[in-house]
C-alpha positions as CSV (number, residue, x, y, z in Angstrom):
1,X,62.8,51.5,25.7
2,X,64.4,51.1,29.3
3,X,63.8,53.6,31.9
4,X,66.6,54.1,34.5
5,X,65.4,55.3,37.6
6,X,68.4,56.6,39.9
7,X,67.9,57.8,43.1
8,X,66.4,56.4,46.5
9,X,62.9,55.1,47.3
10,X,60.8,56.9,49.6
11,X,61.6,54.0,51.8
12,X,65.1,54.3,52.0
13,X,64.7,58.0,53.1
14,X,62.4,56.9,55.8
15,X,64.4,54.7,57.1
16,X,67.9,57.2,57.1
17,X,65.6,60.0,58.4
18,X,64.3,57.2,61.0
19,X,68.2,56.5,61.9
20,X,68.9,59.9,62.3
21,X,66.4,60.8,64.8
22,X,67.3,57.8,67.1
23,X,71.3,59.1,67.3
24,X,69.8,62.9,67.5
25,X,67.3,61.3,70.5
26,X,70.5,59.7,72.2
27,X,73.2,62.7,72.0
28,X,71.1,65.8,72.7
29,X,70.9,64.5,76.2
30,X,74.6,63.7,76.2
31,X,75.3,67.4,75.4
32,X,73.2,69.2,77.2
33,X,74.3,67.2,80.0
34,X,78.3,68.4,79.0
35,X,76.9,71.9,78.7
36,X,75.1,71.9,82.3
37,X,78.6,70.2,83.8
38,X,80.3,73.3,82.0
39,X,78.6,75.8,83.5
40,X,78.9,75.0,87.0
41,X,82.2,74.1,86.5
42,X,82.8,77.5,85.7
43,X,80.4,78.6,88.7
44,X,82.7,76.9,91.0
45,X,85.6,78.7,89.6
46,X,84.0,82.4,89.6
47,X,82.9,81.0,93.6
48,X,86.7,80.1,93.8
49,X,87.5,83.9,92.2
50,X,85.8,85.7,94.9
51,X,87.3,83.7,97.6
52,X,90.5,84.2,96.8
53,X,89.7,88.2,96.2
54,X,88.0,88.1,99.8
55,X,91.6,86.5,101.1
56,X,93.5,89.0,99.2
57,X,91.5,92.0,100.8
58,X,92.1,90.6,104.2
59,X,95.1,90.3,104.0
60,X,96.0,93.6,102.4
61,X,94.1,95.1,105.4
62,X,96.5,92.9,107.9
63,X,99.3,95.3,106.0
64,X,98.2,97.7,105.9
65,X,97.2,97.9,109.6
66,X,93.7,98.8,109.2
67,X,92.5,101.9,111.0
68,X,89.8,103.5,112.3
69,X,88.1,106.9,111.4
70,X,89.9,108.3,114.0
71,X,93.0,106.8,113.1
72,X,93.9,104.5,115.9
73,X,95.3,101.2,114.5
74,X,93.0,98.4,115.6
75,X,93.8,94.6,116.9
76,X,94.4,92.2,113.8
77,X,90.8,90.1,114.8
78,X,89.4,93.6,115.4
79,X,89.8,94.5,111.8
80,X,89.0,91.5,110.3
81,X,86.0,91.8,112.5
82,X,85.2,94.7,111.2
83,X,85.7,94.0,107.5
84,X,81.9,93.0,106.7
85,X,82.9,93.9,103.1
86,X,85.0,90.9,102.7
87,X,82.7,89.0,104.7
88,X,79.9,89.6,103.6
89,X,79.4,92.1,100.3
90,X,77.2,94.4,102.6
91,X,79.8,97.1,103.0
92,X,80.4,99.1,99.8
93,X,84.1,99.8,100.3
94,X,85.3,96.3,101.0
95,X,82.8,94.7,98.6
96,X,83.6,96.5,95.7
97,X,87.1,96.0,96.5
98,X,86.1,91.9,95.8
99,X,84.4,92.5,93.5
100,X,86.8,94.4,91.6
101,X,90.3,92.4,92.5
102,X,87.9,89.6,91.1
103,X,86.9,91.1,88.2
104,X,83.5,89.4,88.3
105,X,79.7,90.9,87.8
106,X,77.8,91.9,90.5
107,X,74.8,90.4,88.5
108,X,76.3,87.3,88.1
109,X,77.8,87.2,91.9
110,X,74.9,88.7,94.0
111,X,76.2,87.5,97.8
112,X,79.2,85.9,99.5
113,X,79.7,85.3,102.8
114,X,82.6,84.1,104.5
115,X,83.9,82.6,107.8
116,X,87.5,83.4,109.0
117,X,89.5,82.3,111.8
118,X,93.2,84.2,112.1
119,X,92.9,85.9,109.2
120,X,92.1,82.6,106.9
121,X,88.8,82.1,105.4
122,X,87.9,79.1,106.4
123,X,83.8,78.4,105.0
124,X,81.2,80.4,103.6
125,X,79.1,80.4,100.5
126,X,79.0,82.3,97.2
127,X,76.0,82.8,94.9
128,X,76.6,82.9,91.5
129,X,73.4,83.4,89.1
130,X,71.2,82.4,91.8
131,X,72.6,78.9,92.7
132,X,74.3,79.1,95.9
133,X,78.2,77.3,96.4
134,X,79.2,76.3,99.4
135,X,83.1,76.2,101.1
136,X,82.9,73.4,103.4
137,X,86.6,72.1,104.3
138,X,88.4,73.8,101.9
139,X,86.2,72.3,98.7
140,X,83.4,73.7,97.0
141,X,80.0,71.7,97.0
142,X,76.5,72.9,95.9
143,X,74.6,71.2,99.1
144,X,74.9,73.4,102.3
145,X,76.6,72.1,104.6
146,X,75.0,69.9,108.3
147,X,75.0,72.2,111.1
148,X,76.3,70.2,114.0
């Protein structure tokens, strides 16, 4: 009588299960590292988002000749002056409006501030889910930038 054994020795499962784990050990770090480069891509985008809403409500206000409660038309660095919304999401009127030409979460956006010169944002910083992004020079960065 012969027997006939098919199938693998416990050996040569141990040593596929021992292969496995070594590529699982080398690309989980590789992915999660592709994952993390995802999402702050996509912070830097939302950053860029409210930006250009921030821009957008300036400028509408530069058209719309922005005026005063008592209806006098003010100086264009007046009103952008004045416009702590855009600036700065402290004002409810102008910082919903960036929030909303935006279309981004106020729990996922919880500041921006933002420097102008002429009308132009020119720096400032964003914070999306509490990592702040920075507009230093026209290009976002995550580091704040030197004070000179």
């Amino acid at each position: 009588m012969k027997k006939n054994n098919k199938g693998f020795t416990l050996v040569e499962l141990i040593v596929v299960l021992v292969i496995l784990a070594i590529l699982a050990a080398i690309l989980v770090p590789t992915l999660l590292g592709y994952i993390d480069r995802a999402r702050s891509e996509k912070d830097f985008s939302t950053a860029q988002t409210v930006r250009v809403a921030a821009q957008a409500t300036i400028d509408q206000a530069y058209g719309d000749g922005y005026k005063t409660d008592n209806g006098n038309t003010k100086t264009a660095v007046t009103k952008i002056a004045e416009m702590e919304g855009v600036l700065a999401n402290t004002t409810a009127t102008y910082g919903d409006t960036v929030y909303t030409l935006s279309g981004v979460s106020k729990t996922d956006v919880t500041a921006f501030s933002f420097n102008y010169s002429g009308g132009i944002i020119t720096g400032g910083s964003v914070t999306v889910k509490g990592h702040v992004y920075y507009l230093v020079n026209g290009a976002w960065q995550t580091t704040a930038p030197a004070t000179p």
